[in-house]
C-alpha atoms as an extended CHARMM CRD file, in Angstrom:
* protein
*
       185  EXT
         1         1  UNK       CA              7.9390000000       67.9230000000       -6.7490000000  PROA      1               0.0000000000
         2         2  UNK       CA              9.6510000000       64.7250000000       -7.8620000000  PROA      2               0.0000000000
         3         3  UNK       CA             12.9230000000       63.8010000000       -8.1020000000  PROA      3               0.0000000000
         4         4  UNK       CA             12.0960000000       63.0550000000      -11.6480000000  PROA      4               0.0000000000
         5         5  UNK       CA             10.9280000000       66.8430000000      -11.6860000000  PROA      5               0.0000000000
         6         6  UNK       CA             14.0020000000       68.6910000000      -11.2790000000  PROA      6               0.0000000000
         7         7  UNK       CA             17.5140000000       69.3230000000      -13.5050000000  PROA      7               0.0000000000
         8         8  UNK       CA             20.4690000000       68.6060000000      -11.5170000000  PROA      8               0.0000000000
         9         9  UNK       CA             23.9020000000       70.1590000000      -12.2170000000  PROA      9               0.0000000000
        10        10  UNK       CA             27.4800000000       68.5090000000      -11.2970000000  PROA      10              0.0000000000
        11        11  UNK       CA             30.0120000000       71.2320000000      -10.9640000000  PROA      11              0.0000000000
        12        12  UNK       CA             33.0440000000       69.9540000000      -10.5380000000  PROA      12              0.0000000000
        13        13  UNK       CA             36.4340000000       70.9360000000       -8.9070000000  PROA      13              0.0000000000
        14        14  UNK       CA             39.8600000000       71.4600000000       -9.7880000000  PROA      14              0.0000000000
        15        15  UNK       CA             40.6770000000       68.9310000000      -12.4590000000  PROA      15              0.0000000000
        16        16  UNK       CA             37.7300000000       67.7840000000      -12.4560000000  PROA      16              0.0000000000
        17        17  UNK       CA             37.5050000000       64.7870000000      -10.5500000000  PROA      17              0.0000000000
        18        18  UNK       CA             38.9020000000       61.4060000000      -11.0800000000  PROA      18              0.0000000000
        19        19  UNK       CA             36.5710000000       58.3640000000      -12.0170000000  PROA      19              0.0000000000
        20        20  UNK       CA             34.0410000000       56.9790000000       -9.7040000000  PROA      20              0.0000000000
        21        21  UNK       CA             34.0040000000       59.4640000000       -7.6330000000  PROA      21              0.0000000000
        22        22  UNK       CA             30.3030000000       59.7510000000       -6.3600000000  PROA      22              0.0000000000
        23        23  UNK       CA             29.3940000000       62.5960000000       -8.0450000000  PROA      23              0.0000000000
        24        24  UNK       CA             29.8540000000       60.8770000000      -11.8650000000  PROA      24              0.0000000000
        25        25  UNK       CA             27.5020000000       57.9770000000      -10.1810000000  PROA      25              0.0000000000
        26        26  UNK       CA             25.0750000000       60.9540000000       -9.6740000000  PROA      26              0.0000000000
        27        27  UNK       CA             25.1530000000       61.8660000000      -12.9150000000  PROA      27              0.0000000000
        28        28  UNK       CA             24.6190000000       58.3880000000      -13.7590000000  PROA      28              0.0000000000
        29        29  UNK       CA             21.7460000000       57.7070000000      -11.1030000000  PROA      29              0.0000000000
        30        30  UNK       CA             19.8670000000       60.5300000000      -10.8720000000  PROA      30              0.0000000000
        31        31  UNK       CA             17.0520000000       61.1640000000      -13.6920000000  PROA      31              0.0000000000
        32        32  UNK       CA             17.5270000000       64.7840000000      -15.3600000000  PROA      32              0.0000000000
        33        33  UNK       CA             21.2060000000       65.0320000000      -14.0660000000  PROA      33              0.0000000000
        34        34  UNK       CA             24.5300000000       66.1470000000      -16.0290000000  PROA      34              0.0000000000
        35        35  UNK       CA             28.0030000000       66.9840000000      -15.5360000000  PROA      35              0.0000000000
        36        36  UNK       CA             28.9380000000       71.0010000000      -16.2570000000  PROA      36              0.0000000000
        37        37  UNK       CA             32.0400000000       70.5810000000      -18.0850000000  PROA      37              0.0000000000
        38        38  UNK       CA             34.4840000000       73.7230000000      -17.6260000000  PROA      38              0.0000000000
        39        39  UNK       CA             36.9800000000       74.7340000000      -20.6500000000  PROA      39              0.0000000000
        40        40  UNK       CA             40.1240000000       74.1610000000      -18.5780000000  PROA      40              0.0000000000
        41        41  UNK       CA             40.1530000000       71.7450000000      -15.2670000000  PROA      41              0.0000000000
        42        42  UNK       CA             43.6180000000       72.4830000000      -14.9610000000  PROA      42              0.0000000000
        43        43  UNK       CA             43.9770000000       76.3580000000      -14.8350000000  PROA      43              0.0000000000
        44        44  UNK       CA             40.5720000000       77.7510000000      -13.9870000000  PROA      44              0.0000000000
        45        45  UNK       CA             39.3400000000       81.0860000000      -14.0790000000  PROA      45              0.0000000000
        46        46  UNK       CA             36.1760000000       81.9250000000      -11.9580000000  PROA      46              0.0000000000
        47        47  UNK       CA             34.3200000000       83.9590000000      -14.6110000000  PROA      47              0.0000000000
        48        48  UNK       CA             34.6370000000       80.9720000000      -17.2720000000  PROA      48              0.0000000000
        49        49  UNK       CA             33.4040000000       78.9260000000      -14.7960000000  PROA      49              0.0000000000
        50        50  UNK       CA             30.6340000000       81.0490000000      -14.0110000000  PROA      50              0.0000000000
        51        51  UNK       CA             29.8880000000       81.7810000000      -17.8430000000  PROA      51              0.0000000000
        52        52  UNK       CA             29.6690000000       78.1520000000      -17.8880000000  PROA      52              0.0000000000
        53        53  UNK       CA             27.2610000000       77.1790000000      -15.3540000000  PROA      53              0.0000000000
        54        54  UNK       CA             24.7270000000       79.9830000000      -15.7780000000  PROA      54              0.0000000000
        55        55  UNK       CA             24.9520000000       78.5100000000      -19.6960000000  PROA      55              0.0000000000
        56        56  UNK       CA             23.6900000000       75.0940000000      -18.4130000000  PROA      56              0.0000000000
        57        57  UNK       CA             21.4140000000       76.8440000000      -15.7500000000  PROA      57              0.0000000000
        58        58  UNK       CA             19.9410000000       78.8510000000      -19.1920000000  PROA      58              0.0000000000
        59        59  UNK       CA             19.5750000000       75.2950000000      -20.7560000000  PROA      59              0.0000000000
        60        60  UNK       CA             17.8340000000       73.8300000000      -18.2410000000  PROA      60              0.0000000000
        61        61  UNK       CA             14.2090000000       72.6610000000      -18.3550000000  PROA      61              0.0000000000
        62        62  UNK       CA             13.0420000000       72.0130000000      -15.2930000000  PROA      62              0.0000000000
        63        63  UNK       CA             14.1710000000       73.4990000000      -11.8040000000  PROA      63              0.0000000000
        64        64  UNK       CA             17.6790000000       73.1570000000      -10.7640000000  PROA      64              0.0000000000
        65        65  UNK       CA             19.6420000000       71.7930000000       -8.1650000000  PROA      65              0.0000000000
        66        66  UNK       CA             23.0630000000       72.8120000000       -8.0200000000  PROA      66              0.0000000000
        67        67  UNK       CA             25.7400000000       69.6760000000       -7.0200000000  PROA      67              0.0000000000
        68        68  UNK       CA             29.3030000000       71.5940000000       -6.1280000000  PROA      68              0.0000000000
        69        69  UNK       CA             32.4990000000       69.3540000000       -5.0680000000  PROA      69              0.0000000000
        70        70  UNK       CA             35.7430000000       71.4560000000       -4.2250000000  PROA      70              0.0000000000
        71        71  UNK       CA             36.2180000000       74.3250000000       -6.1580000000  PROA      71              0.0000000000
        72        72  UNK       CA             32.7900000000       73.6700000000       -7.6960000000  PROA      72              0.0000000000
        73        73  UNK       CA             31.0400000000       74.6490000000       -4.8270000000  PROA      73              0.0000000000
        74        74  UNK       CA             33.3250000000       77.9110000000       -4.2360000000  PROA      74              0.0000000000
        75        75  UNK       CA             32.3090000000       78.9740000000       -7.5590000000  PROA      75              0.0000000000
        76        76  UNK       CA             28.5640000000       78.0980000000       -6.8030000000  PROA      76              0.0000000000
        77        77  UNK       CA             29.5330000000       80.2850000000       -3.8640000000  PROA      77              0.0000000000
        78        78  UNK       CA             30.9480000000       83.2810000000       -5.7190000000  PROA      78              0.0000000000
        79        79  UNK       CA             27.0160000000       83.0860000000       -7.9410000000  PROA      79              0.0000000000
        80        80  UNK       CA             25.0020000000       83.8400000000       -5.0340000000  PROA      80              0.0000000000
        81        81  UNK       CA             24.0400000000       87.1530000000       -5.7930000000  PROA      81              0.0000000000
        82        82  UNK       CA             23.2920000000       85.8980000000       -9.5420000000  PROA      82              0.0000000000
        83        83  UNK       CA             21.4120000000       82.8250000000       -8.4090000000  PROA      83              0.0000000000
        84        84  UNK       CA             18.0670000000       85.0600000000       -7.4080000000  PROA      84              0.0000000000
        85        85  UNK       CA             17.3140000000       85.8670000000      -10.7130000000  PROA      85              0.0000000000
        86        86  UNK       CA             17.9010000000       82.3260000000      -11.7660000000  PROA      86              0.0000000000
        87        87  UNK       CA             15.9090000000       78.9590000000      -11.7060000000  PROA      87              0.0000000000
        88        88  UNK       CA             17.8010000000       77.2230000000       -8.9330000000  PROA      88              0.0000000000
        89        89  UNK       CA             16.4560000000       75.6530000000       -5.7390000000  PROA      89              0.0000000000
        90        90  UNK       CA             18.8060000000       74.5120000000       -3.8120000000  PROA      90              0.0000000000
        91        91  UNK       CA             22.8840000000       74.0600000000       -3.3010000000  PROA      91              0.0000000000
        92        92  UNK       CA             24.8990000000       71.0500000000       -2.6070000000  PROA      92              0.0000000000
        93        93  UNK       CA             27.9800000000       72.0780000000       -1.3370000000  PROA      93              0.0000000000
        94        94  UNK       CA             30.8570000000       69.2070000000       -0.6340000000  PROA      94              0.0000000000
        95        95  UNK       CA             34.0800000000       70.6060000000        0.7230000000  PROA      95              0.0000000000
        96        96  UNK       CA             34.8680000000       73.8860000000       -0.2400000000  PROA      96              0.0000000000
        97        97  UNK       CA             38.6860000000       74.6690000000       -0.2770000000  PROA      97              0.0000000000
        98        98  UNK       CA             40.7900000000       77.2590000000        1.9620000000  PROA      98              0.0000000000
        99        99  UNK       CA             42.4390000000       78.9570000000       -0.6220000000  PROA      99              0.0000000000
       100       100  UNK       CA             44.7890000000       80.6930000000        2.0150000000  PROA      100             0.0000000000
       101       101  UNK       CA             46.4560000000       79.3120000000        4.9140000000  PROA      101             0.0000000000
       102       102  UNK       CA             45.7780000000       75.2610000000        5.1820000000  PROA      102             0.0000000000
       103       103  UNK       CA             45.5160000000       74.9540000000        1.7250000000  PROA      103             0.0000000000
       104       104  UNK       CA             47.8620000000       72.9660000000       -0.8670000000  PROA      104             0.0000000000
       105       105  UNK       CA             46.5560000000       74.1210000000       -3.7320000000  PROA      105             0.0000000000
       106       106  UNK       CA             45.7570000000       77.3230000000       -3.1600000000  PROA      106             0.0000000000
       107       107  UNK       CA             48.4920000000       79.1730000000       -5.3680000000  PROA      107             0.0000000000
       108       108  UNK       CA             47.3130000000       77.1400000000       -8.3000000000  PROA      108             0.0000000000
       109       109  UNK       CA             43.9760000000       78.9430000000       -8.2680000000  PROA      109             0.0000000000
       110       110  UNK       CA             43.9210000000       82.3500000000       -8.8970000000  PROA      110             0.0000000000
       111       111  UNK       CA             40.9370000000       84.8830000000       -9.4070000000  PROA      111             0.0000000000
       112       112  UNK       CA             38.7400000000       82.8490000000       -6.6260000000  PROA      112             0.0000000000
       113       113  UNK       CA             39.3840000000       85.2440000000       -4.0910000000  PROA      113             0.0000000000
       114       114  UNK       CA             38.3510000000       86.9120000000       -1.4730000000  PROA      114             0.0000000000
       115       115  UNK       CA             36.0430000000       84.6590000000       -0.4780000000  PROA      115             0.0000000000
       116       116  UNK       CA             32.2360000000       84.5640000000       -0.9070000000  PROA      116             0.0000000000
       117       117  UNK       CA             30.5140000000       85.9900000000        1.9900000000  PROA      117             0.0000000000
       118       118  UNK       CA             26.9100000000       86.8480000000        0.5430000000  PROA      118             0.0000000000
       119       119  UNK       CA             24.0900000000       84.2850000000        1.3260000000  PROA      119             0.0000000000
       120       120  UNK       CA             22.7200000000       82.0550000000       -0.9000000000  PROA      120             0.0000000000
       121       121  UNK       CA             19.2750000000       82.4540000000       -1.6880000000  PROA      121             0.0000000000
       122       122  UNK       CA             18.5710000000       79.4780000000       -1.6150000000  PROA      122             0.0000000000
       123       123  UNK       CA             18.0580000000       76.5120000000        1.1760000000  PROA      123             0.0000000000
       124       124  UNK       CA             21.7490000000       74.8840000000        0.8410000000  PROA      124             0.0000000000
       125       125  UNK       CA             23.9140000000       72.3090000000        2.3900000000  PROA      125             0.0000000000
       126       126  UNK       CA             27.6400000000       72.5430000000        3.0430000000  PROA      126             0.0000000000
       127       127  UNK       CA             29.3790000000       69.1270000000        3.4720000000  PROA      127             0.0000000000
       128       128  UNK       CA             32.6280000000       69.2730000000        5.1870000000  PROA      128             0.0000000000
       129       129  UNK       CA             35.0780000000       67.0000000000        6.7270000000  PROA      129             0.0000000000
       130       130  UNK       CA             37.2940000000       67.4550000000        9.7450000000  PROA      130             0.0000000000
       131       131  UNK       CA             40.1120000000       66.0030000000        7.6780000000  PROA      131             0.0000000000
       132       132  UNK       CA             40.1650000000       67.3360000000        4.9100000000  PROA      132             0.0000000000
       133       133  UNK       CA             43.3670000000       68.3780000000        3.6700000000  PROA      133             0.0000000000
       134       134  UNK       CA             42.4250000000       71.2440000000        1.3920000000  PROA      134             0.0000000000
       135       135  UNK       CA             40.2420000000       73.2790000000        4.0770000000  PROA      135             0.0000000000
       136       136  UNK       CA             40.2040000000       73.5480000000        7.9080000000  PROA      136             0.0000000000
       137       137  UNK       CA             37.1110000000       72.8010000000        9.9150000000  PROA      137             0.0000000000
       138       138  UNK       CA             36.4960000000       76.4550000000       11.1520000000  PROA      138             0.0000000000
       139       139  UNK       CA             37.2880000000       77.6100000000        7.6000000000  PROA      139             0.0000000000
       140       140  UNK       CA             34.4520000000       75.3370000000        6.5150000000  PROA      140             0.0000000000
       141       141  UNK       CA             32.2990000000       76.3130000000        9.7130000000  PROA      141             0.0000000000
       142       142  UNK       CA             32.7850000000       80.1950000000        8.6630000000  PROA      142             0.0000000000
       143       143  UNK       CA             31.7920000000       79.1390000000        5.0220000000  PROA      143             0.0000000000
       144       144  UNK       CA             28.2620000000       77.5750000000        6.0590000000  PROA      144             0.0000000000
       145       145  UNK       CA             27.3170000000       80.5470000000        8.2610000000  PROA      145             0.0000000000
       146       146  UNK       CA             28.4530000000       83.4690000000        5.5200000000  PROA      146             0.0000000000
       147       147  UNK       CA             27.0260000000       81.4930000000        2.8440000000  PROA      147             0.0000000000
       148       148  UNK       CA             23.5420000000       80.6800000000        4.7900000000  PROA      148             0.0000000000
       149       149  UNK       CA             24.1330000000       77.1030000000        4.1950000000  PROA      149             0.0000000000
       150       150  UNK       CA             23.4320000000       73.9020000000        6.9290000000  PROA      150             0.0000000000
       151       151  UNK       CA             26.8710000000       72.4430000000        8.3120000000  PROA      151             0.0000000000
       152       152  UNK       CA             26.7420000000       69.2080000000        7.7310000000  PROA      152             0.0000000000
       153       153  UNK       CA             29.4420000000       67.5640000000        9.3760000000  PROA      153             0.0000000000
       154       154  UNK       CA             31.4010000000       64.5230000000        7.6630000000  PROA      154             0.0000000000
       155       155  UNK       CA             33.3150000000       63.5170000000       10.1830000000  PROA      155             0.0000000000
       156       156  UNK       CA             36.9850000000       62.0980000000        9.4720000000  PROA      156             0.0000000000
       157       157  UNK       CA             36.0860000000       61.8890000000        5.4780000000  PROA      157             0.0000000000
       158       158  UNK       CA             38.6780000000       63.4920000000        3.5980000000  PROA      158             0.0000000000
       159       159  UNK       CA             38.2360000000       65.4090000000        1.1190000000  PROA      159             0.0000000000
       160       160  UNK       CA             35.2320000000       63.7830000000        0.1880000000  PROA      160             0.0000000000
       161       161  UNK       CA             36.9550000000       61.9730000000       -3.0300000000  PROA      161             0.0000000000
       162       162  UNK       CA             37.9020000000       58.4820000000       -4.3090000000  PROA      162             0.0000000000
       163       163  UNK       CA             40.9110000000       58.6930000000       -2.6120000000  PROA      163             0.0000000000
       164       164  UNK       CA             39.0890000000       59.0570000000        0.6960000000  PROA      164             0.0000000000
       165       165  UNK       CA             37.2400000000       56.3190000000       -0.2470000000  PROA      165             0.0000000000
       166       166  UNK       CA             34.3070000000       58.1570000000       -1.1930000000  PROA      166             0.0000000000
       167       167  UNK       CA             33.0470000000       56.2690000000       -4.6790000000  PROA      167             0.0000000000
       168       168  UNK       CA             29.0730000000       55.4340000000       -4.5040000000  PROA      168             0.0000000000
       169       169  UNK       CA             28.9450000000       58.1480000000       -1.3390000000  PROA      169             0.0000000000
       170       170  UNK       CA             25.4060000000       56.8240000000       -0.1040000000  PROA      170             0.0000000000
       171       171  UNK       CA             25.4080000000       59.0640000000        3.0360000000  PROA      171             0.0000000000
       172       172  UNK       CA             25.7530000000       62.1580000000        0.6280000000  PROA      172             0.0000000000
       173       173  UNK       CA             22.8730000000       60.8010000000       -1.4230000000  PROA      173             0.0000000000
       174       174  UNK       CA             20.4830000000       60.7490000000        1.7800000000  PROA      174             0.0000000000
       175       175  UNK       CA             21.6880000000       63.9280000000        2.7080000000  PROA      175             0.0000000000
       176       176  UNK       CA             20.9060000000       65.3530000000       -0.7670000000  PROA      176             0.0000000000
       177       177  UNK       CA             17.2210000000       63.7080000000       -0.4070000000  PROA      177             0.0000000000
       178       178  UNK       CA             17.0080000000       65.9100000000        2.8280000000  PROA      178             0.0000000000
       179       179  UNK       CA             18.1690000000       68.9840000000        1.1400000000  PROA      179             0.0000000000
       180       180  UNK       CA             15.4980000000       68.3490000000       -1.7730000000  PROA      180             0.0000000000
       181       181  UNK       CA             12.6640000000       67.9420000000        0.6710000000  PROA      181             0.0000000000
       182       182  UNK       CA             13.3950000000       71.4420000000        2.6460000000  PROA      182             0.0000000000
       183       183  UNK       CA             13.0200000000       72.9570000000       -1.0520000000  PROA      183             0.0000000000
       184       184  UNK       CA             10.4000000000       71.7320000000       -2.0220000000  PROA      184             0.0000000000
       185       185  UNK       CA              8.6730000000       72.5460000000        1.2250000000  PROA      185             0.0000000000
């Protein structure tokens, strides 16, 4: 299966990202990809979310690869028992955020908790940084092994955002290429 062969969907965290991050370049790069686009960045509710990326999974033609930043990928997350019965074939997870403890933004988001803890059934990456000031390594560790999904550590990176410096994101590109091949395998 070519890259050309598959729908890939951005979901977006909280606020939805600022511009140039890599993700939007995704969007931009990669054939067959698009941006989910929530009703409210600002004050998000996890079923609206949901609602609206099982709508774009519905509207998909081809299958789908699943792109989650922040609070996009805890939603993708909180889908994993709905994702069986759905087109998807993989999960790109970038930095996940502790909404308890470490977290700054945590009582901004409500109705994400408790935390996803069934697999994904799919093969999945979770991206996470040692420094990232939203979620603690071991937070992200215990993500990766409840979820099913490969660690794959970052390093000092931030949250993973422009303003850790993290516009085109090339390594995260390579990394996705990985991910697509163990799916299509």
């Amino acid at each position: 299966m070519a890259i050309a062969d598959i729908d890939f969907l951005v979901c977006p965290g909280w606020k939805g990202g600022d511009p140039g991050i890599w993700y939007e370049r995704w969007v931009e790069k990669l054939p067959h990809a698009q941006r989910v686009e929530q009703a409210d960045f600002e004050t998000p509710t996890l079923s609206h979310w949901v609602e609206q990326i099982e709508t774009h999974i519905a509207a998909c033609e081809r299958p789908v690869v699943l792109i989650g930043h922040s609070l996009g990928a805890l939603t993708i997350a909180h889908m994993a028992d709905r994702l069986a019965d759905q087109p998807v074939i993989a999960a790109f997870l970038v930095t996940p955020p502790e909404l308890a403890g470490k977290s700054t933004i945590g009582h901004l988001l409500t109705g994400f908790e408790p935390l996803p803890t069934a697999p994904l059934p799919v093969p999945s990456f979770l991206v996470g940084s040692r420094t990232d000031p939203y979620a603690s390594y071991s937070f992200t560790e215990g993500c990766a092994h409840a979820w099913g999904s490969e660690l794959v550590d970052a390093g000092d990176a931030g949250h993973i955002n422009v303003d850790s410096g993290h516009g085109p994101w090339p390594e995260g590109l390579l990394r996705l290429g990985v991910l697509l091949k163990r799916a299509r395998g």
